[in-house]
Backbone bond lengths (Angstrom), bond angles and torsions (degrees), N, CA, C in turn:
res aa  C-N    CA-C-N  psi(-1)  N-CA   C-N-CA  omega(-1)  CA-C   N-CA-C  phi
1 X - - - 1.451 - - 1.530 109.76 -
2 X 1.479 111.57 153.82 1.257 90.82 -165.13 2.001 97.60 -104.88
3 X 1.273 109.54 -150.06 1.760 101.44 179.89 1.844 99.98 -73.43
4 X 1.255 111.75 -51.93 1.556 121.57 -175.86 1.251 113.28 -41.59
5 X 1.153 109.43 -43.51 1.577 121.09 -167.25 1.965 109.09 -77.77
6 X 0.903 101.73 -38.59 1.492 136.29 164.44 1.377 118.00 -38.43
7 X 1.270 106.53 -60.38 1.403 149.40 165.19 1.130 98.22 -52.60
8 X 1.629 137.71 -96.97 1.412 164.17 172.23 1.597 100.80 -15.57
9 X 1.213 110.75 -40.55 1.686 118.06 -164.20 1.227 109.44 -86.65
10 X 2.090 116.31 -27.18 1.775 107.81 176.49 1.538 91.42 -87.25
11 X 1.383 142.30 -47.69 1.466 138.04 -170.19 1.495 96.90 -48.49
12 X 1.366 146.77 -57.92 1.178 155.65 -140.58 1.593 110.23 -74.47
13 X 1.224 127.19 117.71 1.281 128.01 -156.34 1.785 99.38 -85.64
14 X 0.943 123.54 -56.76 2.033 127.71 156.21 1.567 101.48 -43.77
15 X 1.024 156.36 2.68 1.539 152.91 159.33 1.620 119.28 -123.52
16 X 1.228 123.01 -47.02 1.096 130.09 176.10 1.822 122.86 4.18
17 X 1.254 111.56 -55.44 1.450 145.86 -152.79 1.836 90.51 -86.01
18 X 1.261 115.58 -44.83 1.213 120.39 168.01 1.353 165.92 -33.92
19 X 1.427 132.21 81.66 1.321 123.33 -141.32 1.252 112.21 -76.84
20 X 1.312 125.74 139.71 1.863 130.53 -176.90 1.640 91.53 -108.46
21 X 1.405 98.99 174.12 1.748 113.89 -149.02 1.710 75.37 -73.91
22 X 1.632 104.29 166.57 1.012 121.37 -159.20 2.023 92.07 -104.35
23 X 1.557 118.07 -30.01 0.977 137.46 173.17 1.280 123.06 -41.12
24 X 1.550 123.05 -27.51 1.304 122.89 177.47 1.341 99.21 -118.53
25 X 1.506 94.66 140.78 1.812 113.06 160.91 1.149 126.20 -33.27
26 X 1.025 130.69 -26.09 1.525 129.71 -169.51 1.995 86.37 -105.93
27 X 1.255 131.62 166.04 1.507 134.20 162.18 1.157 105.24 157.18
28 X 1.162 112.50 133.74 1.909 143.14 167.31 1.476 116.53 -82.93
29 X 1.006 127.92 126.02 1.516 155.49 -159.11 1.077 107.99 -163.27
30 X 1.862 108.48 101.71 1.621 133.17 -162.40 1.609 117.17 33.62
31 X 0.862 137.59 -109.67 1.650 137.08 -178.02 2.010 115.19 -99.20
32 X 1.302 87.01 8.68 1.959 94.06 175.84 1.462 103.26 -135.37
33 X 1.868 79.51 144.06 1.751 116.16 175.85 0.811 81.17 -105.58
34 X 1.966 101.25 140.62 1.366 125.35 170.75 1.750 83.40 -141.61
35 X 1.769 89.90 160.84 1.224 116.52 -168.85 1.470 86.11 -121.45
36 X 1.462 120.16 117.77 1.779 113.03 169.72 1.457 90.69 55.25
37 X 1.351 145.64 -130.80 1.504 150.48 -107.27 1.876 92.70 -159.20
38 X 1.671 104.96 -7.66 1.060 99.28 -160.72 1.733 113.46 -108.90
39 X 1.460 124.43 116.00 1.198 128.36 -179.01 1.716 118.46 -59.45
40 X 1.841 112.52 101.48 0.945 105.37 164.75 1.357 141.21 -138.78
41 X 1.479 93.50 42.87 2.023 123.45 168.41 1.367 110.33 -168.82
42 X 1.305 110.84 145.73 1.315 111.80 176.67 1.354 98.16 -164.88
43 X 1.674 87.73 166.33 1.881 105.48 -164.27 1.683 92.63 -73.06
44 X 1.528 130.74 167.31 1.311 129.39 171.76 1.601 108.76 -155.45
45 X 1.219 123.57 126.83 1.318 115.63 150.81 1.455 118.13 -135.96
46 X 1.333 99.10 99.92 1.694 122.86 159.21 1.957 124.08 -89.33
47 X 1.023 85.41 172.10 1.690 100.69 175.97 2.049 102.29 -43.63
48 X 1.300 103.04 110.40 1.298 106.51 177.08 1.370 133.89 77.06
49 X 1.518 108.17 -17.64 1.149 135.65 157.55 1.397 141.92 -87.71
50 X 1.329 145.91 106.76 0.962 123.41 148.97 1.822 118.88 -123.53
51 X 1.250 111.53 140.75 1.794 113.92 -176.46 1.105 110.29 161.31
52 X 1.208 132.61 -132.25 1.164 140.93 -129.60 1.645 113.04 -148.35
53 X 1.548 120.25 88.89 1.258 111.53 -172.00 1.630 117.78 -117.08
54 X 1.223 119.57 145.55 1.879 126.76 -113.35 1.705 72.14 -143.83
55 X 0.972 123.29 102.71 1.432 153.42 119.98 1.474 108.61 -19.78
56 X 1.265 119.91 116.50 1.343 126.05 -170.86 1.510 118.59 -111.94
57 X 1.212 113.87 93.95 1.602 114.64 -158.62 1.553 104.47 -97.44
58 X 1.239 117.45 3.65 1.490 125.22 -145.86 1.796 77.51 -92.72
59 X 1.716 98.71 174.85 1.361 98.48 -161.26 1.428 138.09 -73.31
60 X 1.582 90.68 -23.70 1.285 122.80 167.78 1.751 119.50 -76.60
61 X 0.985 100.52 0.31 1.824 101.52 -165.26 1.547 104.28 -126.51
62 X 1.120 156.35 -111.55 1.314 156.12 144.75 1.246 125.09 -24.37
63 X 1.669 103.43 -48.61 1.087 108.61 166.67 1.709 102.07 128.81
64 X 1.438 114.89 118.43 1.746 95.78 -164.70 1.833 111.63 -79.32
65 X 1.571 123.88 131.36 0.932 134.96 122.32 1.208 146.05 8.67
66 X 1.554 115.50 -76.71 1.283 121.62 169.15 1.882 93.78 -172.53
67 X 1.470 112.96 173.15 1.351 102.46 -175.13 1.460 106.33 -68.72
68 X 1.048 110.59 -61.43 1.818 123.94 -175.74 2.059 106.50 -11.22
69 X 1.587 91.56 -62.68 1.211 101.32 -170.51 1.777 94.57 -67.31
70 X 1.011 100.71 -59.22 1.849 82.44 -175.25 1.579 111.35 -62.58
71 X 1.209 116.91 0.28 1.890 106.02 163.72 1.682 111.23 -71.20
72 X 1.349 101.97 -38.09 1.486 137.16 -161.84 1.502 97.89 -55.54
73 X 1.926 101.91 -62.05 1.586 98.53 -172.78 1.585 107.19 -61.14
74 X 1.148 107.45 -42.55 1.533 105.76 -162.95 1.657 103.85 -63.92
75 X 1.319 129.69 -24.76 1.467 119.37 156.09 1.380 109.57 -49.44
76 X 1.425 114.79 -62.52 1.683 99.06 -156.09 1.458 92.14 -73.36
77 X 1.262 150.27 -56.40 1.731 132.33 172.11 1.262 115.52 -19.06
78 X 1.029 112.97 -46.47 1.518 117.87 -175.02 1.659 109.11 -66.53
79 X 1.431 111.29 -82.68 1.266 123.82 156.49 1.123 118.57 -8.53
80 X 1.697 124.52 -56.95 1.541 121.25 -176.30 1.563 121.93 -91.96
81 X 1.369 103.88 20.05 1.510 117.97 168.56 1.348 124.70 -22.13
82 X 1.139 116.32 -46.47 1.814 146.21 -172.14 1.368 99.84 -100.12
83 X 1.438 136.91 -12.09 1.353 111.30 -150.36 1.457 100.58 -125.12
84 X 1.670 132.27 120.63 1.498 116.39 159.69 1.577 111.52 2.46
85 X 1.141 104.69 126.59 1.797 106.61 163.19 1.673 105.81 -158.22
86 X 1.365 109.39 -179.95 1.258 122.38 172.25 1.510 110.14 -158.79
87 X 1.198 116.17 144.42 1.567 107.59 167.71 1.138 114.39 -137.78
88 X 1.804 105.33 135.73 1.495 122.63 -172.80 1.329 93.22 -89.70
89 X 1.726 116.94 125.67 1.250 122.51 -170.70 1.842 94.11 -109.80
90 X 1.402 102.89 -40.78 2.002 108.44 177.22 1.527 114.16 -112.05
91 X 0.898 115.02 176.17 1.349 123.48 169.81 1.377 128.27 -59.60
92 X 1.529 138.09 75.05 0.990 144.45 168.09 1.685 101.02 127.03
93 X 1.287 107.55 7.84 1.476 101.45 178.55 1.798 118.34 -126.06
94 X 1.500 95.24 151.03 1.321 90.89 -169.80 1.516 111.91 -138.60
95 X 1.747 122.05 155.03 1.709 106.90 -161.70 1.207 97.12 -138.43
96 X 1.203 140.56 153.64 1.156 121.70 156.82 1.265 122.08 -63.72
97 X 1.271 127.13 172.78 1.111 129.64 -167.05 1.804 107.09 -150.32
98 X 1.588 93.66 108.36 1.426 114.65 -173.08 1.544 119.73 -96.14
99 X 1.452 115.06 -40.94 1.823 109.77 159.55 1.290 95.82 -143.70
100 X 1.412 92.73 -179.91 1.205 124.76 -162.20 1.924 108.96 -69.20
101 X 1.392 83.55 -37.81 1.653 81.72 -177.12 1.408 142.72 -58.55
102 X 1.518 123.35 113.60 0.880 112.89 -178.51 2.107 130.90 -70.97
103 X 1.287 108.91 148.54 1.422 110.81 -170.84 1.242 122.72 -92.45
């Protein structure tokens, strides 16, 4: 599978639930994207919320990891263009998240 597809399969409401090979860096395990070992999207429903909240590993936000994983987020950002989201950029905080661009 490739990352897109990967991608396509946690957004996808008929796949979601679905585990992808454990072999590649990118992989979904029940309602979370992980990058390597590392959680960075998951399904959410809180107070007023429900969608898709995007873990911000990038350098400015959490703090990046390694590149891979920050290629990774910027797929699913991208990807969830259309879709409820939020992104936790610090520790305990969360924003919406309206484009892609970073500031």
């Amino acid at each position: 599978m490739t990352n897109q597809q990967i991608i396509n399969n946690f957004l996808s409401v008929f796949t979601r639930g679905d585990k992808t090979p454990k072999h590649k860096a990118l992989s979904v395990i029940g309602e979370k994207l992980y990058s390597y070992n590392l959680l960075i999207a998951e399904y959410v429903v809180e107070e007023g919320f429900s969608g898709v909240l995007i873990h911000d590993h990038w350098a400015e936000g959490l703090g990046m990891v390694s590149s891979t994983t920050s290629q990774h987020v910027g797929l699913i950002v991208r990807a969830t263009k259309h879709h409820p989201r939020k992104l936790r950029s610090q520790q305990g905080a969360f924003d919406f998240l309206t484009d892609t661009i970073r500031k």
